[in-house]
PyMOL Python script that loads the backbone (N, CA, C, O; Angstrom):
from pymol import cmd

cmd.read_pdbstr("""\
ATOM      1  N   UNK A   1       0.843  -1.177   0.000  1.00  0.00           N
ATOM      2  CA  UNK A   1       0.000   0.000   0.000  1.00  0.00           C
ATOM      3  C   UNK A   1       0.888   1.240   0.000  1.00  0.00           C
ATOM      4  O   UNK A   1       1.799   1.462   0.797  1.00  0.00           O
ATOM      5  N   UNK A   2       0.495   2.009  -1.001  1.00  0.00           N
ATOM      6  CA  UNK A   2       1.456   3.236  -1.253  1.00  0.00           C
ATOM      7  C   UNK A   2       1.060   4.054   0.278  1.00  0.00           C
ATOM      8  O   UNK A   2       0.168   3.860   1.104  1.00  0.00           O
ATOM      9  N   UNK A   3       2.218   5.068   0.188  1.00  0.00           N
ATOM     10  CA  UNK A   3       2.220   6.415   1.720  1.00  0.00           C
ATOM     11  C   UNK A   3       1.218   7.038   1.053  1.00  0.00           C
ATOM     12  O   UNK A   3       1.014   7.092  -0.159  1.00  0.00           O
ATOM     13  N   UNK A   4       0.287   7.753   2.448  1.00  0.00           N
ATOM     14  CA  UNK A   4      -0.718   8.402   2.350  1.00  0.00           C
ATOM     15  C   UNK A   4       0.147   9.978   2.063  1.00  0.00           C
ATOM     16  O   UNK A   4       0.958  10.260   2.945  1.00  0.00           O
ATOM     17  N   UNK A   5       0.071  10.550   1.402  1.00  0.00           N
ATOM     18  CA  UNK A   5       0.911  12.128   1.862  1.00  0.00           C
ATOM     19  C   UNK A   5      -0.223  13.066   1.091  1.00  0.00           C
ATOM     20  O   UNK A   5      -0.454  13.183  -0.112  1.00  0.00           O
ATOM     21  N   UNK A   6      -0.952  13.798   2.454  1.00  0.00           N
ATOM     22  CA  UNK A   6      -1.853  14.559   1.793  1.00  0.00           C
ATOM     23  C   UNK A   6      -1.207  16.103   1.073  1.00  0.00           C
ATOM     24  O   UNK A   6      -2.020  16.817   0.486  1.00  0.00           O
ATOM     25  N   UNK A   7       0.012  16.474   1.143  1.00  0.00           N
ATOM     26  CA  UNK A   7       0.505  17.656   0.387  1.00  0.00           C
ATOM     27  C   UNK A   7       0.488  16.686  -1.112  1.00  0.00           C
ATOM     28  O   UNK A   7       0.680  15.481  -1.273  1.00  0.00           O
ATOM     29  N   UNK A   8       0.065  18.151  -2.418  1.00  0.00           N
ATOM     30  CA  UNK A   8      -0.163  17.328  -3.326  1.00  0.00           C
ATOM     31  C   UNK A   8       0.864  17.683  -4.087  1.00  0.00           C
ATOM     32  O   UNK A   8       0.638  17.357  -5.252  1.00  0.00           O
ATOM     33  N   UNK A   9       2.035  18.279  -3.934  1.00  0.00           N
ATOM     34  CA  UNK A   9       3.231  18.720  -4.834  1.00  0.00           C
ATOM     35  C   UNK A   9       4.619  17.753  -3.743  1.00  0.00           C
ATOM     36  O   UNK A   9       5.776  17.788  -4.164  1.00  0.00           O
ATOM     37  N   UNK A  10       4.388  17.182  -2.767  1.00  0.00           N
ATOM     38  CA  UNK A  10       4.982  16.581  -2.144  1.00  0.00           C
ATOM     39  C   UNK A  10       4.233  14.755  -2.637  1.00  0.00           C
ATOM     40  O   UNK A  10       4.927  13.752  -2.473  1.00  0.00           O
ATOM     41  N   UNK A  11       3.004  14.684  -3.130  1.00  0.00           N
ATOM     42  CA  UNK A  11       2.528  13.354  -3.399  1.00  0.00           C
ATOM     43  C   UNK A  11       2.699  13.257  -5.144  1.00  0.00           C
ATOM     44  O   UNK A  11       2.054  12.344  -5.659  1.00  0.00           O
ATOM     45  N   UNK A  12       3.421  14.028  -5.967  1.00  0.00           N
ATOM     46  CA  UNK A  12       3.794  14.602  -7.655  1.00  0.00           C
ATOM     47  C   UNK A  12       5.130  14.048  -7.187  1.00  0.00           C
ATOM     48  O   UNK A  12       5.814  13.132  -7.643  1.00  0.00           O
ATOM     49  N   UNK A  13       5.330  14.950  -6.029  1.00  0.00           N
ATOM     50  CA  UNK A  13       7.173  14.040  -6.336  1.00  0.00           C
ATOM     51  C   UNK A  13       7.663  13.071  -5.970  1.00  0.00           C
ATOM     52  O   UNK A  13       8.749  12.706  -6.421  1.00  0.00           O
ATOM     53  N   UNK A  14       6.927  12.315  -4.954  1.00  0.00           N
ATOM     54  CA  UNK A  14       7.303  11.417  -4.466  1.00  0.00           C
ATOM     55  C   UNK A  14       6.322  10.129  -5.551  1.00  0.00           C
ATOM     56  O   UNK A  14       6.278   8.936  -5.253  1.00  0.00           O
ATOM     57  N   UNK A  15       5.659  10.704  -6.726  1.00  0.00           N
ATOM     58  CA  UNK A  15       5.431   9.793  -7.880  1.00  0.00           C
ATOM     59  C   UNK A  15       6.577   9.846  -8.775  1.00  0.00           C
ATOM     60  O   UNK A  15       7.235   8.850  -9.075  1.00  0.00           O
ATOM     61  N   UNK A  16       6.805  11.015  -9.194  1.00  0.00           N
ATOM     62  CA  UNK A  16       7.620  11.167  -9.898  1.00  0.00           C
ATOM     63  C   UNK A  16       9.503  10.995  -9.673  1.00  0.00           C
ATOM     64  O   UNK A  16      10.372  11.398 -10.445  1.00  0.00           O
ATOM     65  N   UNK A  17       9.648  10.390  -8.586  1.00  0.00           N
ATOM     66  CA  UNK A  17      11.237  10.047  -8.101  1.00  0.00           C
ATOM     67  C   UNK A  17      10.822   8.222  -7.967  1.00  0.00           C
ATOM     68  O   UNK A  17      11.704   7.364  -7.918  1.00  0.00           O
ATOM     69  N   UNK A  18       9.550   7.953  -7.931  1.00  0.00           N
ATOM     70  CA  UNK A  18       9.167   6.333  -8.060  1.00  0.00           C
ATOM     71  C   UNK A  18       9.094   5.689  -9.806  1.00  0.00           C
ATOM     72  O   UNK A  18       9.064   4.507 -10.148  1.00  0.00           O
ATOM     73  N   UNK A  19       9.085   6.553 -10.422  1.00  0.00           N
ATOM     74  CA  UNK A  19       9.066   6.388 -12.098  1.00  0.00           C
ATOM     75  C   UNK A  19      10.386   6.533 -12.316  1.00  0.00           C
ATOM     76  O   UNK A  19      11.034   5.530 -12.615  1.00  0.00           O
ATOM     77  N   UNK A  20      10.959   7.664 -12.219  1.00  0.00           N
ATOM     78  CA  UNK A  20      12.276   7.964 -12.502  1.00  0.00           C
ATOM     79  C   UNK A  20      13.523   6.137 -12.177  1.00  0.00           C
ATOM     80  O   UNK A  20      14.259   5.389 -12.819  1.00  0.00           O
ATOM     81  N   UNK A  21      12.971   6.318 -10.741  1.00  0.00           N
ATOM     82  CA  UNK A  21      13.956   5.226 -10.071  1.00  0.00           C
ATOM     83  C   UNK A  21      13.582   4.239 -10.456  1.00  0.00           C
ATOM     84  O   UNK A  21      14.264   3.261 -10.151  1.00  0.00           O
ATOM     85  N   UNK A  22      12.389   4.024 -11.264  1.00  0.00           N
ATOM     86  CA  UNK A  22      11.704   2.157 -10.942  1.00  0.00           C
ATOM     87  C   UNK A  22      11.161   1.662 -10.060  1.00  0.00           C
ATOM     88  O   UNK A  22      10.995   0.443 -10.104  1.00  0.00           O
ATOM     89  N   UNK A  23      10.601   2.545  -8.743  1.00  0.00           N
ATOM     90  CA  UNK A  23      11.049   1.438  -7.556  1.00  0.00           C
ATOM     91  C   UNK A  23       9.664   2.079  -7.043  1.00  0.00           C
ATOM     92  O   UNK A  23       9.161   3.048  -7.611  1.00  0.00           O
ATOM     93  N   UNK A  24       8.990   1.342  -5.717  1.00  0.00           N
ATOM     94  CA  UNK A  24       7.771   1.788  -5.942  1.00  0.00           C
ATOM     95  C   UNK A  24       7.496   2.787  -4.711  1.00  0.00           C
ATOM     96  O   UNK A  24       8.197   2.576  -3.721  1.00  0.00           O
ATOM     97  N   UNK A  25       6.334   4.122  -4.614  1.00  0.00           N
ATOM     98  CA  UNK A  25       5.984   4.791  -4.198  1.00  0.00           C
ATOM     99  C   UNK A  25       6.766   4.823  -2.747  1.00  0.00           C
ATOM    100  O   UNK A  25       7.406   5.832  -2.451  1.00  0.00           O
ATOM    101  N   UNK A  26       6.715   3.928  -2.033  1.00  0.00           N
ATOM    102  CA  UNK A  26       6.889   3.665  -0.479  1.00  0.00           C
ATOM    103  C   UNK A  26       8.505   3.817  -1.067  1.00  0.00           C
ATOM    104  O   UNK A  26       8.999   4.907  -0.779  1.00  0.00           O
ATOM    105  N   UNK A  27       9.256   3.040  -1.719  1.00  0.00           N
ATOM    106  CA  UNK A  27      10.545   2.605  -1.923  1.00  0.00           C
ATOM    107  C   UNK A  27      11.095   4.284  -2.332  1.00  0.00           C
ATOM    108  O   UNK A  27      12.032   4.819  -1.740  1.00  0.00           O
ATOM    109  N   UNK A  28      10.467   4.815  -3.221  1.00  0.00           N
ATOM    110  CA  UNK A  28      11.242   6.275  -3.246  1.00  0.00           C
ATOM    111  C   UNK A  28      11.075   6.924  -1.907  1.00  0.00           C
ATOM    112  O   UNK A  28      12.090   7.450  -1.452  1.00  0.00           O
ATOM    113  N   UNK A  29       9.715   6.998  -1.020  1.00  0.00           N
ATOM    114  CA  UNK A  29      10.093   7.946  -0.218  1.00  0.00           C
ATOM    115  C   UNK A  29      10.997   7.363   0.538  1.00  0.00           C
ATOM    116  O   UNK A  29      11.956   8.072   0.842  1.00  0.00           O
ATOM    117  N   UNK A  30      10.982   6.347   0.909  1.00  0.00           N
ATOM    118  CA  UNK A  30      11.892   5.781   2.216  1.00  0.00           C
ATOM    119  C   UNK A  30      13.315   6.324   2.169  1.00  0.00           C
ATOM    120  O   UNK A  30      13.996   6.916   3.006  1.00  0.00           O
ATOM    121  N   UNK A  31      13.645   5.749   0.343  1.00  0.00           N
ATOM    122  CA  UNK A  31      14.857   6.217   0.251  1.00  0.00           C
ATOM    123  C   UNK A  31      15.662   7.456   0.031  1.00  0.00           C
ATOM    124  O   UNK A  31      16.882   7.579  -0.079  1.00  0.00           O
ATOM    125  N   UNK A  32      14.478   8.560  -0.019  1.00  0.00           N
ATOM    126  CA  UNK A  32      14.490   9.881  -0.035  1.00  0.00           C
ATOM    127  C   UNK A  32      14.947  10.320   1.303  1.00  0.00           C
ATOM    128  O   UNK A  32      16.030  10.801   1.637  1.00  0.00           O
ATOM    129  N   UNK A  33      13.601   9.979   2.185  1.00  0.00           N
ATOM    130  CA  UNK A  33      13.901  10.002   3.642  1.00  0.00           C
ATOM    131  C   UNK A  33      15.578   9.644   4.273  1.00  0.00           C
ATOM    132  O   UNK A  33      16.250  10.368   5.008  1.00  0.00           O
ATOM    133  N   UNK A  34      15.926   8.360   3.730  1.00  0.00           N
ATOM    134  CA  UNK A  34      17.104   7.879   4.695  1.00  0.00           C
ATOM    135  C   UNK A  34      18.026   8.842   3.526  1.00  0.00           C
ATOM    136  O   UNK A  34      18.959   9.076   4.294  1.00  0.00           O
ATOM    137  N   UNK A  35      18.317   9.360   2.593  1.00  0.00           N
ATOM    138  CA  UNK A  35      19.035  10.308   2.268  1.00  0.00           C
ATOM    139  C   UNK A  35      19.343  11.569   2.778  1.00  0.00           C
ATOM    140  O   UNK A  35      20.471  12.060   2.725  1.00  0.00           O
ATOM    141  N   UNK A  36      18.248  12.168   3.329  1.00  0.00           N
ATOM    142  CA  UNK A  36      18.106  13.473   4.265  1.00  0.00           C
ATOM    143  C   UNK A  36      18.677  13.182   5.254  1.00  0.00           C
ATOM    144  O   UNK A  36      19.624  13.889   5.600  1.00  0.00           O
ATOM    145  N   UNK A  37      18.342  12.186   5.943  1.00  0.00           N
ATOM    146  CA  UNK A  37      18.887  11.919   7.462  1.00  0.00           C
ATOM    147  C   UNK A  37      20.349  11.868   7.114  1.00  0.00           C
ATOM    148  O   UNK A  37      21.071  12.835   7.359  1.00  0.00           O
ATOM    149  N   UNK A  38      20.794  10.813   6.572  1.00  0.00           N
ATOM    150  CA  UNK A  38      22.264  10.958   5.938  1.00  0.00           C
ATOM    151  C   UNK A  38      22.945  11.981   5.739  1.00  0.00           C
ATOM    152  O   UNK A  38      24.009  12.387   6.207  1.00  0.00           O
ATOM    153  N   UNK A  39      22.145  12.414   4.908  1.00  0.00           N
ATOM    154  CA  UNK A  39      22.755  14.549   4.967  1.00  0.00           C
ATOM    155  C   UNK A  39      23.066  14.978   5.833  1.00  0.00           C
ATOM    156  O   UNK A  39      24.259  15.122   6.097  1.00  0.00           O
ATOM    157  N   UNK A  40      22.131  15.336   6.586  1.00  0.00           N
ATOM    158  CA  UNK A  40      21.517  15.628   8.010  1.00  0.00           C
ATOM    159  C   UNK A  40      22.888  15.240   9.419  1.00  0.00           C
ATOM    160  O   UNK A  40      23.139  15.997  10.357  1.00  0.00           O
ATOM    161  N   UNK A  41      23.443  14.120   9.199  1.00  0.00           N
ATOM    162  CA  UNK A  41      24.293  13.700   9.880  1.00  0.00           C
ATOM    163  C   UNK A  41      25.300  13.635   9.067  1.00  0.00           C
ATOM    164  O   UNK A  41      25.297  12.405   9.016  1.00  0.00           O
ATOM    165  N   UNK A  42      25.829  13.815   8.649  1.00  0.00           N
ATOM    166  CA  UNK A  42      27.402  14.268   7.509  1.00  0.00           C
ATOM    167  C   UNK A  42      27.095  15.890   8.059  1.00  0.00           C
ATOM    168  O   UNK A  42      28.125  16.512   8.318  1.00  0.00           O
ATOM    169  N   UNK A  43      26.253  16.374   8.192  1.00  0.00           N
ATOM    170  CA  UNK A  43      26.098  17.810   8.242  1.00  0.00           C
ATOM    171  C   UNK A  43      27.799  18.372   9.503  1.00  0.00           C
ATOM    172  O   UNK A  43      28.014  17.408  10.238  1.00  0.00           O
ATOM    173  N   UNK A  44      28.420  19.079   9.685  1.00  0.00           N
ATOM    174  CA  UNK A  44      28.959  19.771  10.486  1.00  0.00           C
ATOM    175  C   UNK A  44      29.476  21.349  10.641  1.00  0.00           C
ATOM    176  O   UNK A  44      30.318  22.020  10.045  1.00  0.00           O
ATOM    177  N   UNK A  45      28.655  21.576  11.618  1.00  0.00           N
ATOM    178  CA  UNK A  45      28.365  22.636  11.568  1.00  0.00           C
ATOM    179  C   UNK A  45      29.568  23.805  11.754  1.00  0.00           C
ATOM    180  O   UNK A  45      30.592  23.322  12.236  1.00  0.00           O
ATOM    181  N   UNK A  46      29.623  24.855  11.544  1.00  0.00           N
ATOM    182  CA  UNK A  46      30.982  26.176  11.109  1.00  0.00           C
ATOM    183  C   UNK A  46      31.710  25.724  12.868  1.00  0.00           C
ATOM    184  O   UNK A  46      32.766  25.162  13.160  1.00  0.00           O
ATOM    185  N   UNK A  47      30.890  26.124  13.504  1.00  0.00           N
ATOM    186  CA  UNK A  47      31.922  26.335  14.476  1.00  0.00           C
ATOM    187  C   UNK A  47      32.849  25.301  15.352  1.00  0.00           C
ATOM    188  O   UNK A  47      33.779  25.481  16.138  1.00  0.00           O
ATOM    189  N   UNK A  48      31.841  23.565  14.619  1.00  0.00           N
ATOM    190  CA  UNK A  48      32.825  22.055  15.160  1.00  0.00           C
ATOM    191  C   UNK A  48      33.819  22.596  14.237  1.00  0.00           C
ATOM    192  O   UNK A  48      34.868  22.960  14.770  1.00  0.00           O
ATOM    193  N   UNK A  49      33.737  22.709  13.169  1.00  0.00           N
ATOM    194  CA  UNK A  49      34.604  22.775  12.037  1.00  0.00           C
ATOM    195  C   UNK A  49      36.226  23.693  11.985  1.00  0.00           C
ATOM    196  O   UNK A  49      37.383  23.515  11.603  1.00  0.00           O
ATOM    197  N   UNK A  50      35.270  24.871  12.728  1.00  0.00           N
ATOM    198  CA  UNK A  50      36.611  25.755  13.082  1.00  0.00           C
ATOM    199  C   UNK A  50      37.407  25.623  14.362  1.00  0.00           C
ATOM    200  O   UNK A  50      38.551  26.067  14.453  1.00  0.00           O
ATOM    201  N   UNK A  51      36.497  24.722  15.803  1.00  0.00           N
ATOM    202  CA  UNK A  51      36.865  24.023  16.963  1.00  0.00           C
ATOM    203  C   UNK A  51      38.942  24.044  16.843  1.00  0.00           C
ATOM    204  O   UNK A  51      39.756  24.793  17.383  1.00  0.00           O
ATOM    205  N   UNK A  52      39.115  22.940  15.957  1.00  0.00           N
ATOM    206  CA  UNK A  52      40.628  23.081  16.360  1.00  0.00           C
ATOM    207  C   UNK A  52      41.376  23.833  15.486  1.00  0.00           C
ATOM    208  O   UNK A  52      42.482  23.978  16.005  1.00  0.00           O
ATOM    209  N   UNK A  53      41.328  24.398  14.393  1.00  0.00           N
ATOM    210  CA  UNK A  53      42.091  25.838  14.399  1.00  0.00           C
ATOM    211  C   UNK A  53      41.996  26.590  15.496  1.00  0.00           C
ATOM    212  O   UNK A  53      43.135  26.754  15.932  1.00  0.00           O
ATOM    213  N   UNK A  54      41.077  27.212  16.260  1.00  0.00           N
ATOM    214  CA  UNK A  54      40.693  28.176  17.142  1.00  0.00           C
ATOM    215  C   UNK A  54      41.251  27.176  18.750  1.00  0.00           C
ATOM    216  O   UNK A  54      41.308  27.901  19.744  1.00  0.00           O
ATOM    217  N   UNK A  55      41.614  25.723  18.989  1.00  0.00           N
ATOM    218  CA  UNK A  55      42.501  25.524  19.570  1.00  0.00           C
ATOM    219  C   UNK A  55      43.479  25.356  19.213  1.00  0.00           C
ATOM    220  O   UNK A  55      44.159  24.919  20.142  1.00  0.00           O
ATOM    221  N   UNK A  56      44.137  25.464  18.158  1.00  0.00           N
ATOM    222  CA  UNK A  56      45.886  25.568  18.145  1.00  0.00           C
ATOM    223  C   UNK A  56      46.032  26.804  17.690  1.00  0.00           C
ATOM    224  O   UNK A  56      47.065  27.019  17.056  1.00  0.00           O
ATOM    225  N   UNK A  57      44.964  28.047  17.899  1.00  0.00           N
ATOM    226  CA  UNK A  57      45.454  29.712  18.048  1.00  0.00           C
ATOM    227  C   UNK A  57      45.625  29.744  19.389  1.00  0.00           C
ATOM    228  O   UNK A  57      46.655  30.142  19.933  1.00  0.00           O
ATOM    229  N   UNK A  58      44.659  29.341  19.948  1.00  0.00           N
ATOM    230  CA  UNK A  58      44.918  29.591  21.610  1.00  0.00           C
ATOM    231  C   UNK A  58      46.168  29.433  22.274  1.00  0.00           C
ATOM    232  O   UNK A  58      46.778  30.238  22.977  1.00  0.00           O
ATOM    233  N   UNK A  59      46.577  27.760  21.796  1.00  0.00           N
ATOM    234  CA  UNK A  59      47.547  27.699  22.107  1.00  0.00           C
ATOM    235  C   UNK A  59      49.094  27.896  22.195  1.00  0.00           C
ATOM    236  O   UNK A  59      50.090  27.644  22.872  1.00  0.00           O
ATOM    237  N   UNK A  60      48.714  28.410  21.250  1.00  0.00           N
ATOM    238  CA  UNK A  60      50.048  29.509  20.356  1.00  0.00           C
ATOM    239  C   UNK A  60      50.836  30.450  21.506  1.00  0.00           C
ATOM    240  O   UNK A  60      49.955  30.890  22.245  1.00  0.00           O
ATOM    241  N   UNK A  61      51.817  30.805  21.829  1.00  0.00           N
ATOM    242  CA  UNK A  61      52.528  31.182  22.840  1.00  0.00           C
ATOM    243  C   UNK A  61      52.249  32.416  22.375  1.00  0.00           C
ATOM    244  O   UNK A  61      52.106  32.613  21.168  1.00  0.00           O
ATOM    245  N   UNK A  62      52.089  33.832  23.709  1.00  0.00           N
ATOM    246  CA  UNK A  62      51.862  34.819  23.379  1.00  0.00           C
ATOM    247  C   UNK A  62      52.959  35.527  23.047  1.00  0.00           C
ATOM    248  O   UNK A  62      53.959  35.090  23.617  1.00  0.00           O
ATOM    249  N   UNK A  63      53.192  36.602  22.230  1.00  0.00           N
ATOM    250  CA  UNK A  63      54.680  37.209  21.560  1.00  0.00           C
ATOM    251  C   UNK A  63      54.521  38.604  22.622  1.00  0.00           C
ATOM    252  O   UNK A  63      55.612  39.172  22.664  1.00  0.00           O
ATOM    253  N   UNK A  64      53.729  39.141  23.276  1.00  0.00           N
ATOM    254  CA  UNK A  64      53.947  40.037  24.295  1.00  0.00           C
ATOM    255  C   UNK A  64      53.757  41.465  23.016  1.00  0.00           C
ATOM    256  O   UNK A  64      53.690  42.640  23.378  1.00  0.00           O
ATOM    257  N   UNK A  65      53.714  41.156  21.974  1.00  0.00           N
ATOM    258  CA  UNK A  65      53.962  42.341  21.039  1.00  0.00           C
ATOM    259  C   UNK A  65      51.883  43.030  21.118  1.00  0.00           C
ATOM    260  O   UNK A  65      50.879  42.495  21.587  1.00  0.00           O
ATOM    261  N   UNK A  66      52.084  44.271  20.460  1.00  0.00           N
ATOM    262  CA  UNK A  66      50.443  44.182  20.318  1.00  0.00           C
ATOM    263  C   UNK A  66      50.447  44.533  19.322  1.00  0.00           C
ATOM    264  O   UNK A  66      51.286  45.200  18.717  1.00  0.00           O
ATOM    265  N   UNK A  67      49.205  43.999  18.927  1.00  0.00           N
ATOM    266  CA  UNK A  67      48.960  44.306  17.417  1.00  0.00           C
ATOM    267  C   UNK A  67      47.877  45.743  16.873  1.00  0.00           C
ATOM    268  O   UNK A  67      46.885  45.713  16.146  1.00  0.00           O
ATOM    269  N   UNK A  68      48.468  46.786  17.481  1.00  0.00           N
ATOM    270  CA  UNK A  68      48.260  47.803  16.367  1.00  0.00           C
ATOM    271  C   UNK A  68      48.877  48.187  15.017  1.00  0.00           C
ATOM    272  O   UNK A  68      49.584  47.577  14.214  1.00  0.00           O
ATOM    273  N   UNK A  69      48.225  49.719  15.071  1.00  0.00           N
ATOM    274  CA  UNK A  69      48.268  50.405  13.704  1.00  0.00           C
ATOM    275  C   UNK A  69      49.670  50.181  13.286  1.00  0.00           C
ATOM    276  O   UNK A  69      49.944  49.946  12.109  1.00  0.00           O
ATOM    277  N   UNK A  70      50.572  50.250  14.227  1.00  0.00           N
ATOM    278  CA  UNK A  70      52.032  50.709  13.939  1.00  0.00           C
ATOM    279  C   UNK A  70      52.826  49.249  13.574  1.00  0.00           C
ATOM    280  O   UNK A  70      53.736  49.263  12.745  1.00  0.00           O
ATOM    281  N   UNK A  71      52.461  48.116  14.182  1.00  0.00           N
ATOM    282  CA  UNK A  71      52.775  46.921  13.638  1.00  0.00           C
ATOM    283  C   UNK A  71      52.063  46.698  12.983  1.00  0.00           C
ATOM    284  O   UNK A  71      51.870  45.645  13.590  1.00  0.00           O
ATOM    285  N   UNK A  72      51.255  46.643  12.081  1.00  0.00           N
ATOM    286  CA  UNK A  72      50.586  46.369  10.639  1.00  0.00           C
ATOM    287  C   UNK A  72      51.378  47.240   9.805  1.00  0.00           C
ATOM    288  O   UNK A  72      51.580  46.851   8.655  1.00  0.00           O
ATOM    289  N   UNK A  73      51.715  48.007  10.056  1.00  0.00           N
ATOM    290  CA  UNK A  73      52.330  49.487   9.356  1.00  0.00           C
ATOM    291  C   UNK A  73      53.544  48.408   8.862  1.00  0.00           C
ATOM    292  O   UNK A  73      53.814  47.939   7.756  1.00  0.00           O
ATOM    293  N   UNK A  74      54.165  48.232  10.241  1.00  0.00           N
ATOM    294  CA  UNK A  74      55.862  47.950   9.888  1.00  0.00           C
ATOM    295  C   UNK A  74      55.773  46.539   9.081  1.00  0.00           C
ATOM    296  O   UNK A  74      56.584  46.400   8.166  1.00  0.00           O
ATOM    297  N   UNK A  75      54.755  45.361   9.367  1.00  0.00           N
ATOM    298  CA  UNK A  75      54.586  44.460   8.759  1.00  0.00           C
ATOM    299  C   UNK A  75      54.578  44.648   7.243  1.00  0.00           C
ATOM    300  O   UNK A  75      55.200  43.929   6.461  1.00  0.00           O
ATOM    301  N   UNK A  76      53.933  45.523   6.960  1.00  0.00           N
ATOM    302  CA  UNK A  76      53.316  45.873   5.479  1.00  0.00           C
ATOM    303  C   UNK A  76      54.390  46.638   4.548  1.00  0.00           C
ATOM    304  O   UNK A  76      54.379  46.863   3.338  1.00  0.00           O
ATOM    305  N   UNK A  77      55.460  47.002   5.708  1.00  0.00           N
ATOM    306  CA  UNK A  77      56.702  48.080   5.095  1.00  0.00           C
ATOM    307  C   UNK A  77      55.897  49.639   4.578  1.00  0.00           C
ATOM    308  O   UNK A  77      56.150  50.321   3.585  1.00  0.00           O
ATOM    309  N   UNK A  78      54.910  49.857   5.612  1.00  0.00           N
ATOM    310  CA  UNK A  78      54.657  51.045   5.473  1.00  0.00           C
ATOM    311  C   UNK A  78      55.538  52.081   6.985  1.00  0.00           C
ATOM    312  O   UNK A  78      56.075  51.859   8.069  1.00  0.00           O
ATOM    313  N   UNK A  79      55.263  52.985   6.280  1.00  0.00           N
ATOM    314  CA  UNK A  79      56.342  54.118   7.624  1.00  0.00           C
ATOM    315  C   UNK A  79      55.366  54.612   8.535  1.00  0.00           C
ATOM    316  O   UNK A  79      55.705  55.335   9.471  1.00  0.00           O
TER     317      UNK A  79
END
""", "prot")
cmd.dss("prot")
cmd.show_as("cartoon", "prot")
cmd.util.cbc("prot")
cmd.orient("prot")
């Protein structure tokens, strides 16, 4: 017995990804479904991502220098 899905542009595509694939009504959504979730968990988000750069800045020994105008200046070989 095919899924009931009363949205009717959500019950078009989930015909139309069951033609495409061969496979039947229930079999596309399922496998639609466990694709999202899949996504869904591969997903990682900016800030796990940036997690250990932003610990091996931390840990970076401090140079005691500060970083103003005048060291960007001299960095850049401006006067």
């Amino acid at each position: 017995m095919p899924p009931d899905i009363c949205d009717e542009e959500a019950n078009r595509s989930a015909d139309k990804l069951a033609l495409t694939a061969t496979v039947s009504k229930t079999e596309s959504v399922r496998g639609a479904l466990v694709h999202d979730l899949w996504r869904e968990e591969q997903c990682v988000f900016l800030a796990e991502r940036l997690q250990p750069l932003l610990d091996e800045i931390a840990a970076a020994p401090k140079t005691g220098h500060e970083a103003d105008k005048a060291f960007y200046d001299d960095l850049s070989g401006d006067p």
